[in-house]
MIDO-441937 format. One record per residue: residue number from 1; residue in three letters; x, z, y of N, C-alpha, C in turn. Coordinates in steps of 0.1 Angstrom, whole numbers, m for minus. Layout:
! residues N
   num   residu   neast     nup   nnorth   caeast    caup   canorth   ceast     cup   cnorth
   NUM      ALA       X       Z        Y        X       Z         Y       X       Z        Y
...
***
This chain:
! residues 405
   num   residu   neast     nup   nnorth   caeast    caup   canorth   ceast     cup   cnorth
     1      UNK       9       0      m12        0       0         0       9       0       12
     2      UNK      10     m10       19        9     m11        33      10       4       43
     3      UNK      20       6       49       19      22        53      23      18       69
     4      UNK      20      27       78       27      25        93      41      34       91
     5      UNK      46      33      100       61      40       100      59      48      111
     6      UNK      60      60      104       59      75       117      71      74      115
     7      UNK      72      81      128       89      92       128      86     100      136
     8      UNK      96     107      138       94     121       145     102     117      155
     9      UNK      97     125      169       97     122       185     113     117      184
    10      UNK     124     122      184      135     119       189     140     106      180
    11      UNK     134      98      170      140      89       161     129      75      171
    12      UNK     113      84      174      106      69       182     111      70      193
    13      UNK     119      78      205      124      71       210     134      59      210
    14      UNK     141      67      202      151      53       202     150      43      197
    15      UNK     133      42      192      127      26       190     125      22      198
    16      UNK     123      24      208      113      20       224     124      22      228
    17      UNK     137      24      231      150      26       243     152      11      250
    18      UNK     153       1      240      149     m13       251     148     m12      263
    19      UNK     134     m13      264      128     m11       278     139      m4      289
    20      UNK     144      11      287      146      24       295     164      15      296
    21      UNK     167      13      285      181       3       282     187      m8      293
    22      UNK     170     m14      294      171     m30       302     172     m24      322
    23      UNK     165     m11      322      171      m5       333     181       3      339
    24      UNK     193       9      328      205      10       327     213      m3      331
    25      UNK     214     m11      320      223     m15       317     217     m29      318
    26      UNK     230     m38      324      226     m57       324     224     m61      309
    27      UNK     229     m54      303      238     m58       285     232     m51      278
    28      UNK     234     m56      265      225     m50       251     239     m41      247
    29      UNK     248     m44      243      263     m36       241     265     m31      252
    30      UNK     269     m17      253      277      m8       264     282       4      260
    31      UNK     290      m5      247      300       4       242     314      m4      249
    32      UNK     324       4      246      335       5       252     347      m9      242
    33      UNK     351     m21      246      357     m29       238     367     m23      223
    34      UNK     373     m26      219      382     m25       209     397     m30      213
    35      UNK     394     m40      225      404     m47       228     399     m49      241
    36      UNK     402     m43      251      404     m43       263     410     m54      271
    37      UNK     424     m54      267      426     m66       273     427     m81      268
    38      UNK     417     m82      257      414     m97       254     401    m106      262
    39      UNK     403    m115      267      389    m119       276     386    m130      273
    40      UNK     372    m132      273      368    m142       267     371    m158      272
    41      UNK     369    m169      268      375    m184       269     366    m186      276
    42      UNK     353    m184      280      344    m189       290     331    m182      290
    43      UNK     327    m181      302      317    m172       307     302    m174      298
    44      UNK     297    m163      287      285    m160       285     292    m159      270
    45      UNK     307    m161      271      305    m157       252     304    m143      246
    46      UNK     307    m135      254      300    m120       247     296    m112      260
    47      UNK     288    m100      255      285     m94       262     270    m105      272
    48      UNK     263    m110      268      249    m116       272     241    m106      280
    49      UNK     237    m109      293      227    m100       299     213    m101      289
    50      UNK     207     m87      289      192     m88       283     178     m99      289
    51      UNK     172    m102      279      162    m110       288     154    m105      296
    52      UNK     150    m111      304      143    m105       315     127     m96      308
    53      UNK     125    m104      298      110     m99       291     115     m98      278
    54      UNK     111     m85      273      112     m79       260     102     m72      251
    55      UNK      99     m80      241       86     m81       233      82     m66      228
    56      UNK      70     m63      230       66     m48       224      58     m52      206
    57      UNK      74     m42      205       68     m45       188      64     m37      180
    58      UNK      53     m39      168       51     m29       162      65     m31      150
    59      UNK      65     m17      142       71     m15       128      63     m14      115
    60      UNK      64     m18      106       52     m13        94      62     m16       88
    61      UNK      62      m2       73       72      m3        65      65     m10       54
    62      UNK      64     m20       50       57     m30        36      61     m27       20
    63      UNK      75     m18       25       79     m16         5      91      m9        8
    64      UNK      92       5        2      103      10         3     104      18      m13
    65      UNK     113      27      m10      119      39       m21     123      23      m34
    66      UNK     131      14      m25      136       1       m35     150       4      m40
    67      UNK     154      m3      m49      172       1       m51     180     m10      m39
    68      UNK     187      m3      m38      201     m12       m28     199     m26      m36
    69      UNK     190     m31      m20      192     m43       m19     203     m53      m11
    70      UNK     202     m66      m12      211     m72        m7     203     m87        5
    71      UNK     193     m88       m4      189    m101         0     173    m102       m3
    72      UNK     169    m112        5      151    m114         1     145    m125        7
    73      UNK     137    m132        1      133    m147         1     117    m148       m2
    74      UNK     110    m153        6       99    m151         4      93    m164       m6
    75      UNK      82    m162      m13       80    m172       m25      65    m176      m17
    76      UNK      65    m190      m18       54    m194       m16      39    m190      m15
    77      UNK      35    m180      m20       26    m174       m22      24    m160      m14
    78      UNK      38    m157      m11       38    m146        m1      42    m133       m6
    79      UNK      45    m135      m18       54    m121       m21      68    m124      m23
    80      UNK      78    m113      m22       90    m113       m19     102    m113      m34
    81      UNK     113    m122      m30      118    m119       m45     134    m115      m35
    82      UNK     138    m108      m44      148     m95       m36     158     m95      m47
    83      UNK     171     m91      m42      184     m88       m53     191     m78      m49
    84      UNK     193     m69      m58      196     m58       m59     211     m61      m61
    85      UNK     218     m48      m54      232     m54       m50     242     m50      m69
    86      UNK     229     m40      m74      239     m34       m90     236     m43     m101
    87      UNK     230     m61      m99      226     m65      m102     212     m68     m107
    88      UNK     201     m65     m105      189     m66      m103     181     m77      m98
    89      UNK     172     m81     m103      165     m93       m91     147     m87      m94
    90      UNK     139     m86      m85      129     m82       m87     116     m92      m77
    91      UNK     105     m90      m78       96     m93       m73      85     m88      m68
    92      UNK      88     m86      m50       74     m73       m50      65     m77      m43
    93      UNK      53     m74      m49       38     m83       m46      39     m80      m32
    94      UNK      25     m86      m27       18     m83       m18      14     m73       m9
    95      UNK      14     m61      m19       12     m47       m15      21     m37      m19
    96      UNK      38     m46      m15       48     m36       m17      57     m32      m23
    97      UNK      45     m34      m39       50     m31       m56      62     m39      m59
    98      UNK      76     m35      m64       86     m41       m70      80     m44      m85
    99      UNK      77     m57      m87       80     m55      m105      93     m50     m109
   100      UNK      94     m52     m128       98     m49      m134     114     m62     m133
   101      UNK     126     m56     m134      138     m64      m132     135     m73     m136
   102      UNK     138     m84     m136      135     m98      m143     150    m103     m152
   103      UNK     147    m105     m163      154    m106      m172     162    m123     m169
   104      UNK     173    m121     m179      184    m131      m176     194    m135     m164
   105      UNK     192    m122     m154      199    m124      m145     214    m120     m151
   106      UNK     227    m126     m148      237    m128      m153     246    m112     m146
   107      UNK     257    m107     m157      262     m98      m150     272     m96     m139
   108      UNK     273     m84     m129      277     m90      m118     292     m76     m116
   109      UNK     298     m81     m107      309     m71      m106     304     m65      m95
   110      UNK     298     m53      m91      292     m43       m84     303     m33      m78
   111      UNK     312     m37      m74      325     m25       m73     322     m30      m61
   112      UNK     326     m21      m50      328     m16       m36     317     m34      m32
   113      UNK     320     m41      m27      313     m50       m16     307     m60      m25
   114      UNK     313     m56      m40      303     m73       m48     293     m67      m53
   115      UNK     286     m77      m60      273     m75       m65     266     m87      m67
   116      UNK     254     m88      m72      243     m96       m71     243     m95      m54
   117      UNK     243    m109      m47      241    m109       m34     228    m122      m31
   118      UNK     233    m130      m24      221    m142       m15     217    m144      m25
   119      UNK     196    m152      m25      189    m158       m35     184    m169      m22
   120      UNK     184    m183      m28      174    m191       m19     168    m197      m27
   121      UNK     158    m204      m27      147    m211       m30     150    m228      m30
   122      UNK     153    m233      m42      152    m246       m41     141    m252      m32
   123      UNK     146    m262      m24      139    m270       m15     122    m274      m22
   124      UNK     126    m279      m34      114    m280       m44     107    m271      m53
   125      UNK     112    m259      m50      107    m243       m57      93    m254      m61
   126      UNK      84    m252      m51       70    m256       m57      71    m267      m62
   127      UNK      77    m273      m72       78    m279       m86      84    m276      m91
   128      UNK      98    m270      m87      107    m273      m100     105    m259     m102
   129      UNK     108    m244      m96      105    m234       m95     123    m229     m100
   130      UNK     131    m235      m93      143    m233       m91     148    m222      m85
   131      UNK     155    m214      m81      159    m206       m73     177    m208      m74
   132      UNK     185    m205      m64      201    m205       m70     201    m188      m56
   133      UNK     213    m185      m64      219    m170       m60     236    m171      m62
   134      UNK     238    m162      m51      255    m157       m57     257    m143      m59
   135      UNK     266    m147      m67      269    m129       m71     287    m133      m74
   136      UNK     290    m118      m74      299    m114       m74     305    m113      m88
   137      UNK     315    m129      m94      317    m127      m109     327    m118     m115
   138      UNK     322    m112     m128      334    m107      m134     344    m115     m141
   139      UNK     356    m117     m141      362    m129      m143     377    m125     m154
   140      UNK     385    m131     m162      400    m127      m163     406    m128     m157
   141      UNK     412    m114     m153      418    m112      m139     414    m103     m132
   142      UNK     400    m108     m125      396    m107      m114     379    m107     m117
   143      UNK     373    m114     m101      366    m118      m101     367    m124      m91
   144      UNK     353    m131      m82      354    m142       m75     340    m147      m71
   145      UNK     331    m150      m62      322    m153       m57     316    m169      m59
   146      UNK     300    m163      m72      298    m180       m77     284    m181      m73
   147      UNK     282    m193      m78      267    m197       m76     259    m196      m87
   148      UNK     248    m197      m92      240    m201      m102     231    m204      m94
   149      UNK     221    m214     m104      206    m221      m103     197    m217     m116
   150      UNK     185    m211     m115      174    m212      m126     167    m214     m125
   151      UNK     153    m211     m135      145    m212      m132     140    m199     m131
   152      UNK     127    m198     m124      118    m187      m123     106    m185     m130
   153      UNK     106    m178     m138       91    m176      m147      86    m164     m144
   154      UNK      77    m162     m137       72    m150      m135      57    m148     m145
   155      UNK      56    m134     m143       44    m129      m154      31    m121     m148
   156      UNK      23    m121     m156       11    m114      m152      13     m94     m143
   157      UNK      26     m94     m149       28     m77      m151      39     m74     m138
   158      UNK      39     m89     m133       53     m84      m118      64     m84     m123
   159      UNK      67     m92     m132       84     m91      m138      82    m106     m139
   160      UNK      92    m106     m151       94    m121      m152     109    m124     m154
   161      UNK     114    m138     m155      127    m139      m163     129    m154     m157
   162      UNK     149    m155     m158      152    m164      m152     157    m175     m166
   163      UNK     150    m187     m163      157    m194      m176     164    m206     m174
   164      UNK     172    m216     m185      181    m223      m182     188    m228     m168
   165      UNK     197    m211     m169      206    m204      m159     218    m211     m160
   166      UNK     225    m214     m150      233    m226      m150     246    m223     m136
   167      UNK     255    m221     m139      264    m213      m130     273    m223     m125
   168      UNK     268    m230     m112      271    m242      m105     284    m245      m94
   169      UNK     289    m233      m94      300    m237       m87     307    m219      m86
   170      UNK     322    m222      m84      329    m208       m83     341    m207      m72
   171      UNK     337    m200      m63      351    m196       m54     361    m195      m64
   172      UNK     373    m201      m62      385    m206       m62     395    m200      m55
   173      UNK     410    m191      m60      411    m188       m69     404    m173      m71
   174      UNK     407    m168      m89      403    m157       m91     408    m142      m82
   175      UNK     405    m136      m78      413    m124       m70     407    m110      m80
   176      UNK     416    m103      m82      413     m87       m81     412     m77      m74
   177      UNK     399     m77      m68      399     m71       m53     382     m68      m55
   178      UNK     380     m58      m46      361     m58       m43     358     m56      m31
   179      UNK     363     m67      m25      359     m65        m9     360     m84        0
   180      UNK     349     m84        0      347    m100        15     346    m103        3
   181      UNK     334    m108       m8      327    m118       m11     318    m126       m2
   182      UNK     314    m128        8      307    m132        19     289    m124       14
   183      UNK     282    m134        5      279    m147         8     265    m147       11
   184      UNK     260    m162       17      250    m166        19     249    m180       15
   185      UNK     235    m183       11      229    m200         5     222    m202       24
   186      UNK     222    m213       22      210    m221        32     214    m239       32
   187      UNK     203    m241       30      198    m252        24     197    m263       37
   188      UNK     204    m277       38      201    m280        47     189    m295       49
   189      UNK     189    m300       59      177    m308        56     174    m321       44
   190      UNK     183    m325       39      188    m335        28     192    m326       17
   191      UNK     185    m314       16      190    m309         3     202    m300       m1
   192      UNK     209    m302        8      225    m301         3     227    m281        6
   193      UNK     238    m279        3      237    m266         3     250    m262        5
   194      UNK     249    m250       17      257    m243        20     262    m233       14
   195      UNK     272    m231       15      277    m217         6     291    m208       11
   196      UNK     283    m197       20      293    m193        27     306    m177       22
   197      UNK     315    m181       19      325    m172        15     337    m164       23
   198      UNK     340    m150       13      350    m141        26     365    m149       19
   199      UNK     375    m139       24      386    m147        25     393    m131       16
   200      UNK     383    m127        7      391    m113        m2     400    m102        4
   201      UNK     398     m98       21      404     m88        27     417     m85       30
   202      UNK     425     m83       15      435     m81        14     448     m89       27
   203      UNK     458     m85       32      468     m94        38     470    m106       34
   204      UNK     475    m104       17      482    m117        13     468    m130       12
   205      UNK     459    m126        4      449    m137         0     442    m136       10
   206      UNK     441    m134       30      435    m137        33     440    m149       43
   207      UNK     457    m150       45      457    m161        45     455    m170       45
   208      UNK     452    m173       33      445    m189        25     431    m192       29
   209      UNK     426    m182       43      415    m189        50     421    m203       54
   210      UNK     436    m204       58      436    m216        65     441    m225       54
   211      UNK     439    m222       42      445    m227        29     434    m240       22
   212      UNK     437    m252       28      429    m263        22     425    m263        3
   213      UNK     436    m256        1      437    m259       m12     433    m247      m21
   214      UNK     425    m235      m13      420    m219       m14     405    m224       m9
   215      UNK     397    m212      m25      384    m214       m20     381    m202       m7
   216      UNK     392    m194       m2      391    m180         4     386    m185       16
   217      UNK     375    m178       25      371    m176        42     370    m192       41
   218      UNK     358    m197       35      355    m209        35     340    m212       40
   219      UNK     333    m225       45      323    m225        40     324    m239       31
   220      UNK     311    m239       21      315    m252        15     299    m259       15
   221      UNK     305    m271       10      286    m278        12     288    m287        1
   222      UNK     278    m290       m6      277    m289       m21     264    m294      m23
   223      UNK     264    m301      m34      249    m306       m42     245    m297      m53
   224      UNK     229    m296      m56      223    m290       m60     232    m284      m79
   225      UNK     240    m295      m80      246    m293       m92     258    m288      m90
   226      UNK     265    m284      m77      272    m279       m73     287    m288      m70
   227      UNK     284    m301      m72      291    m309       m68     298    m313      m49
   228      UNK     306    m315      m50      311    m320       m33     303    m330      m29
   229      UNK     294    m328      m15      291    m342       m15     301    m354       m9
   230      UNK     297    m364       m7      308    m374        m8     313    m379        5
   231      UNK     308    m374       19      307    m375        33     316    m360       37
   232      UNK     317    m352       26      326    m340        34     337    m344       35
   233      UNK     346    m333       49      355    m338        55     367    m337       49
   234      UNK     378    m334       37      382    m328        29     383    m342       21
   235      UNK     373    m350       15      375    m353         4     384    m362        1
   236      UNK     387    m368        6      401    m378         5     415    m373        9
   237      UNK     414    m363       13      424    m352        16     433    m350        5
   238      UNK     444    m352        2      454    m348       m11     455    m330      m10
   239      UNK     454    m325      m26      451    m315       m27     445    m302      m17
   240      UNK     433    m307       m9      424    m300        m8     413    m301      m15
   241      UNK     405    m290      m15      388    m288       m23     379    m295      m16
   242      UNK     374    m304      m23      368    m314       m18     352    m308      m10
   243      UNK     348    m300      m17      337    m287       m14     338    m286       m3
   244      UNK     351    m281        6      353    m276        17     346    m283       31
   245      UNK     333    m274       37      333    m279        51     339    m273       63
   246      UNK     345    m266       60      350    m259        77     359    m244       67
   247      UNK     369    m241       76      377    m231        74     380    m221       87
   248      UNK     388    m215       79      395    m199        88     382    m192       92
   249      UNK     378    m190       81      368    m182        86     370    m163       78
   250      UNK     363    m151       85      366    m140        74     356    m136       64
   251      UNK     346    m129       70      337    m128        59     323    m133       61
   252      UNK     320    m141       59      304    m145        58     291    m144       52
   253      UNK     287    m131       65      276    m127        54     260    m128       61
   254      UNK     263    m142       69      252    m145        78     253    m158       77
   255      UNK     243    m165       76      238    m181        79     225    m184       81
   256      UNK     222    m193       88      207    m198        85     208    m214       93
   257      UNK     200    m219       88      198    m234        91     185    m239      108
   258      UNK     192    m248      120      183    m242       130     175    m251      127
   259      UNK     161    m259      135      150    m265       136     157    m283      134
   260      UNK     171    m279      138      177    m297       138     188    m293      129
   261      UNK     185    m286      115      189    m291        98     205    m283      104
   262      UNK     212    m280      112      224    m273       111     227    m257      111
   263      UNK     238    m261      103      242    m245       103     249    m237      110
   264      UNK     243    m225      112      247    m213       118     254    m205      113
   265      UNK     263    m198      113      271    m185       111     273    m173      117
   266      UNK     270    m162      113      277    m146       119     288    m146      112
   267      UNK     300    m142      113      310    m138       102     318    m122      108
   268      UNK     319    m113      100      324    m102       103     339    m105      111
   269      UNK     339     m98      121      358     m99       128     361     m82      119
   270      UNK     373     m83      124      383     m67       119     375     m58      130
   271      UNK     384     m48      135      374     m40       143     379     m48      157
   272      UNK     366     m53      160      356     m64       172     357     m75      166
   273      UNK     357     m85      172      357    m100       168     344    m104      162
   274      UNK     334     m98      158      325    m103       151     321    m116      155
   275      UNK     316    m130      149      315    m144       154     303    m149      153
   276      UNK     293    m157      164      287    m164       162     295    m176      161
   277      UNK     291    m187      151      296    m200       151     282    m213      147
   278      UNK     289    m221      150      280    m234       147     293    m246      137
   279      UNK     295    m245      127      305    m247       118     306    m265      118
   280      UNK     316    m273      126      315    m287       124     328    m287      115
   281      UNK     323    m297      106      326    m308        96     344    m310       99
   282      UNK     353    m301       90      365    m301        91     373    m292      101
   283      UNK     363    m286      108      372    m279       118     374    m264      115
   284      UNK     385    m255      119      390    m245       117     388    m236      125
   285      UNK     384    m221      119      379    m213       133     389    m199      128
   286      UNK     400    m203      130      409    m194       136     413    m184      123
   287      UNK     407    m176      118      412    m166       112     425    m169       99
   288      UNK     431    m155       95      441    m145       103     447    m151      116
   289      UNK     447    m161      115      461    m161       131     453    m167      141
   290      UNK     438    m167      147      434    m165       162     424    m160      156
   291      UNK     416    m147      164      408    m138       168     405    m130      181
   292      UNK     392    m124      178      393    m118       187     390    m101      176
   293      UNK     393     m89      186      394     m77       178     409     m74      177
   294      UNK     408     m60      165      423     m60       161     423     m55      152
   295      UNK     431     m49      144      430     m47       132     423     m33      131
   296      UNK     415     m27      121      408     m16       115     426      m2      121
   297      UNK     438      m4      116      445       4       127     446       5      141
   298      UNK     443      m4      147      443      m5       159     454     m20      161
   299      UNK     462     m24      157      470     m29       157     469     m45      162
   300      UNK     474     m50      166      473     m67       169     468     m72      156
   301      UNK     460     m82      155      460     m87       139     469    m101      145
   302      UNK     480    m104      134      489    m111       138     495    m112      152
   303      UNK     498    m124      159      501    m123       168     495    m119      184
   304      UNK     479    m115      180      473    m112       191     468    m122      200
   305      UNK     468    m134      193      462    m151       196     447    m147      199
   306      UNK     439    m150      209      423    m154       207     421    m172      207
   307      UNK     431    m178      212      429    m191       212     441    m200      208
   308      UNK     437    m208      203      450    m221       201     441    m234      207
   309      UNK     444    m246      210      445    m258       210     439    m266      194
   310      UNK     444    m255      185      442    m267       171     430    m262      165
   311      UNK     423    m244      171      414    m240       159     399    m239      175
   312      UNK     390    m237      172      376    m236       170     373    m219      181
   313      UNK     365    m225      193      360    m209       198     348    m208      193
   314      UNK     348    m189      188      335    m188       190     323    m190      196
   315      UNK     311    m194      195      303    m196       206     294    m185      208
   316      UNK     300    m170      208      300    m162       210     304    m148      202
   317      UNK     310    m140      209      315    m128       196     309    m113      201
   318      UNK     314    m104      198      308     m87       195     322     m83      198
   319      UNK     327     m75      205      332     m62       207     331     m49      213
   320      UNK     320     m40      206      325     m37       193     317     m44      184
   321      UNK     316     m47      169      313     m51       163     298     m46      158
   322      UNK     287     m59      157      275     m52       151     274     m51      137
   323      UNK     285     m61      129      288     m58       114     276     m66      112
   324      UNK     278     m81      108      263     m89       106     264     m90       93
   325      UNK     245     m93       90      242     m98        77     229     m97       78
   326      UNK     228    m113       72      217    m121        69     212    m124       84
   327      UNK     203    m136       83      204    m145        99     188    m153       95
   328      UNK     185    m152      108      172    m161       108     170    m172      119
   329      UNK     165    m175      117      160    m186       131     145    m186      136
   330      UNK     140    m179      145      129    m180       143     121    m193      151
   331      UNK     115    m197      146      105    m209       151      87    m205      148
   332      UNK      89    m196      146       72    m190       145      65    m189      159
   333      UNK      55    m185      159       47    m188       170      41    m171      172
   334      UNK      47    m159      167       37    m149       163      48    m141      170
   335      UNK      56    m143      176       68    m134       185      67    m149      198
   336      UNK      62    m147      205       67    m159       214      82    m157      221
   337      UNK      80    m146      230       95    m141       231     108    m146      225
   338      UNK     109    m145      212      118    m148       205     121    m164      201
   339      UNK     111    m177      203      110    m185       199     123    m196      201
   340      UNK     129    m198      190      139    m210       194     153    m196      191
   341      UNK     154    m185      190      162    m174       187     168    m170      175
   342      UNK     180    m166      174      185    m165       161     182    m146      156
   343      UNK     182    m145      145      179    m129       143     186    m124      134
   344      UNK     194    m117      134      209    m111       128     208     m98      127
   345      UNK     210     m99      113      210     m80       111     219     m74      113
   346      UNK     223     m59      116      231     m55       121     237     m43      113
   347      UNK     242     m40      104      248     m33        98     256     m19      106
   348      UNK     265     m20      116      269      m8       123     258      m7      135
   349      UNK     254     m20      143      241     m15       151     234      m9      144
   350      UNK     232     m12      133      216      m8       127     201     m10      136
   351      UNK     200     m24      139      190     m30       141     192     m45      140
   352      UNK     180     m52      145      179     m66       144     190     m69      153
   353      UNK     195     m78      160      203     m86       171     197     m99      170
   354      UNK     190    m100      184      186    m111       186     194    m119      195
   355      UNK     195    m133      193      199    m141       204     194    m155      210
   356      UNK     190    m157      221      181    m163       226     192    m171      232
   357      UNK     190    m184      229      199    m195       233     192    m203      241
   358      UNK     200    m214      243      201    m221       255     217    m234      257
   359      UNK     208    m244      255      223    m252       251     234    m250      237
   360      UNK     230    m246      230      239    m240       219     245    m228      224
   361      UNK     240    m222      234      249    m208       238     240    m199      241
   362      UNK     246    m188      240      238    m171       239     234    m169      254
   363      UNK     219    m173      258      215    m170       272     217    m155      272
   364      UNK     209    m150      263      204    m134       263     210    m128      251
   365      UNK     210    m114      248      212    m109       235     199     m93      240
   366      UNK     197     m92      225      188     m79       229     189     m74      213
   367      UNK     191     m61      210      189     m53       202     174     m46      198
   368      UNK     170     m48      188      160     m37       183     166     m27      174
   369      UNK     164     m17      179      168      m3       173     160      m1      158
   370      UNK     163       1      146      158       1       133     165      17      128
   371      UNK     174      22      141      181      31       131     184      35      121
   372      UNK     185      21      113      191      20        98     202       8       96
   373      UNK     204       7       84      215      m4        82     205     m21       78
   374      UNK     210     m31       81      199     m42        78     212     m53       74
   375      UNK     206     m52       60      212     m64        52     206     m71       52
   376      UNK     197     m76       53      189     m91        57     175     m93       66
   377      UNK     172    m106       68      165    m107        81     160    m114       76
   378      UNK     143    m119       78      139    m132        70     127    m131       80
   379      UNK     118    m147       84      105    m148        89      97    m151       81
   380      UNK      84    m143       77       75    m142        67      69    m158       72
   381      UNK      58    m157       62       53    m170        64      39    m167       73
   382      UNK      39    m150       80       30    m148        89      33    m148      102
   383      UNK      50    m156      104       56    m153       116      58    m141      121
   384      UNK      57    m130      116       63    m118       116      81    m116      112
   385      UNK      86    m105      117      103    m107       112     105     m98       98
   386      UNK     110     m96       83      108     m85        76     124     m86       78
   387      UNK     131     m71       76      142     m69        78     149     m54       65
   388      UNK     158     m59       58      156     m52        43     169     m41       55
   389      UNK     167     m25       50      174     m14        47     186     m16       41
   390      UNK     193      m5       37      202      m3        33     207      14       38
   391      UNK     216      20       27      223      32        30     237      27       29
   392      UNK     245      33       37      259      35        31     263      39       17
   393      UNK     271      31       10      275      36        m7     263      34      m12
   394      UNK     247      29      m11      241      28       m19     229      32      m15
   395      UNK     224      39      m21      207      46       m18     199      38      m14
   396      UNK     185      43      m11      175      31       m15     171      28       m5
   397      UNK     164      12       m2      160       2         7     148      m3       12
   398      UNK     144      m3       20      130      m4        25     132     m18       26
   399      UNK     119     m20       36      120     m35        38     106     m35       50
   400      UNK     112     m36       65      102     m29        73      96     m45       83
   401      UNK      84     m44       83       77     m56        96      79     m54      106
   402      UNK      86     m66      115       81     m63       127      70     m77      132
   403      UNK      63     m68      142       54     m82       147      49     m73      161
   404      UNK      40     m84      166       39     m87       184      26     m71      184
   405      UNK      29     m61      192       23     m49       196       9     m57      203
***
């Protein structure tokens, strides 16, 4: 059942601080940089004044007391299918209810940042009833961030099972590590499919973001069978991965596709740097050696570059960082406010992050306060926003509405 979300006086304030916020402060961030003296390449790439009008929203929590979720995709029919980060994939009706795990989901390496992660929806779900996901494989060696495609058979009882499961593509190489698997699917208008990946954290293997010949800090674009398609920029390239659409990138755990079939990216920076991007066909966006941020010690990350001549600016970044994951675009009509806006969850904000463009660039930016962690962001098919929970280390996940007060 459908519940409203009370809280107690000092937690609803700081759902409503917006407002009281937009008369403080020009800016949605007014925290203090990470890097002080790095400045941005041109005016409006971080720090966005708030919009002038800021939507009064309601909250309704639609399904909670769930296990650590990661991801959630709405099924044609209007109930949600969701993946559990300890590997789980579930299905919860209409009124909240998680079915029963759905069987054949393959095993996943769950250690610190992997897991069962993104599910998307074949373009033809309503025939073929396909779904593809990534998860975090267990591998010799190692593991390493893959794709699979199946089918979906669902049952009378809320469960249901995935069948001729088919594991279509694999970040390249293997690593032993549990940290920056990215990922996200998003599908673009001809089908084809994105598949966005971290660069495995570590110093040595994160290098090989700028590594043609490394599946690390990549994005790739790929056919349903998980093949290269034949127009990527790479492919005639001597020993690069033909897969490869765009590099130097760190962890990607945000994408979504806008109203004209292209893709968007959030990608986590070190501490600051966090990135919006718009990812063209061969080009390099900097990481390890140009950023913005610095390292989790404080330290320069490499040479303390925000720009070169040869790699890619953000078209806008975070300092301090909101720690993104999962990305929407809204084009609904049930938030007008927001229309034409990207919607980014915010992991250390702990709310949505909205951004209201204009030209391909951040006019506005505005925070909704969730005072929780939000690993994904999705537009129902009621034009409302649903935005999935999260604890630190684990504990369980709501999955709360917002829509027009």
């Amino acid at each position: 059942m459908n519940r409203t979300l009370f809280l107690n006086t000092a937690l609803a304030a700081s759902l409503w601080a917006l407002p009281t916020l937009a008369q403080q402060s020009s800016t949605a961030e007014t925290g203090a940089p990470n890097a002080p003296d790095q400045q941005p390449a041109f005016a409006g790439q971080t720090r966005a004044p708030l919009p002038p009008q800021i939507a009064n929203l309601s909250q309704t929590v639609v399904a909670d007391d769930l296990p650590h979720l990661w991801a959630l995709e709405f099924l044609p029919d209007g109930r949600m299918l969701v993946t559990a980060k300890q590997g789980a994939m579930h299905i919860i009706s209409k009124d909240g209810k998680a079915g029963a795990a759905l069987e054949g989901v393959p095993e996943v390496a769950a250690a610190g940042q992997g897991g069962l992660l993104d599910v998307a929806l074949a373009p033809d779900f309503e025939t073929s009833s396909r779904i593809f996901f990534s998860f975090a494989e267990p591998r010799e060696g190692g593991n390493g961030t893959s794709v699979a495609s199946a089918t979906l058979v669902s049952d009378d009882q809320g469960g249901g099972k995935l069948e001729d499961l088919k594991v279509i593509f694999r970040q390249m190489p293997t690593y032993d590590g549990d940290k920056h698997f990215g990922s996200r699917l998003a599908f673009g208008p001809k089908g084809e499919l994105y598949v966005t990946v971290g660069e495995r954290s570590d110093r040595e293997p994160r290098v090989q973001a700028q590594d043609l010949a490394s599946g690390y800090g990549k994005v790739f674009r790929i056919d349903q069978s998980g093949q290269a398609l034949p127009d990527n920029p790479f492919v005639s390239t001597e020993g690069a991965l033909p897969e490869i659409w765009s590099l130097g990138h760190r962890n990607l755990q945000s994408a979504t596709v806008d109203d004209q079939g292209r893709l968007w990216t959030v990608e986590h920076g070190p501490r600051g740097g966090d990135e919006l991007n718009l990812p063209v066909a061969g080009k390099n966006y900097g990481w390890p050696e140009v950023t913005y941020g610095v390292e989790y010690s404080g330290d320069a990350v490499g040479d303390g570059v925000t720009r070169t001549g040869e790699t890619e600016q953000p078209l806008y970044y975070w300092d301090p960082v909101i720690a993104p994951s999962g990305m929407a675009f809204y084009n609904a009509d049930a938030i007008p406010e927001w229309k034409g806006a990207f919607l980014v969850g915010g992991l250390v904000s702990q709310g949505v992050v909205v951004m209201h463009m204009e030209d391909d660039k951040v006019k506005y930016e505005e925070r909704v306060d969730l005072n929780a962690r939000i690993r994904d962001v999705k537009v129902g098919p009621d034009g409302a926003v649903y935005a999935v929970t999260e604890q630190r280390g684990g504990g369980k996940s709501s999955i709360i509405r917002l829509s027009k007060s």
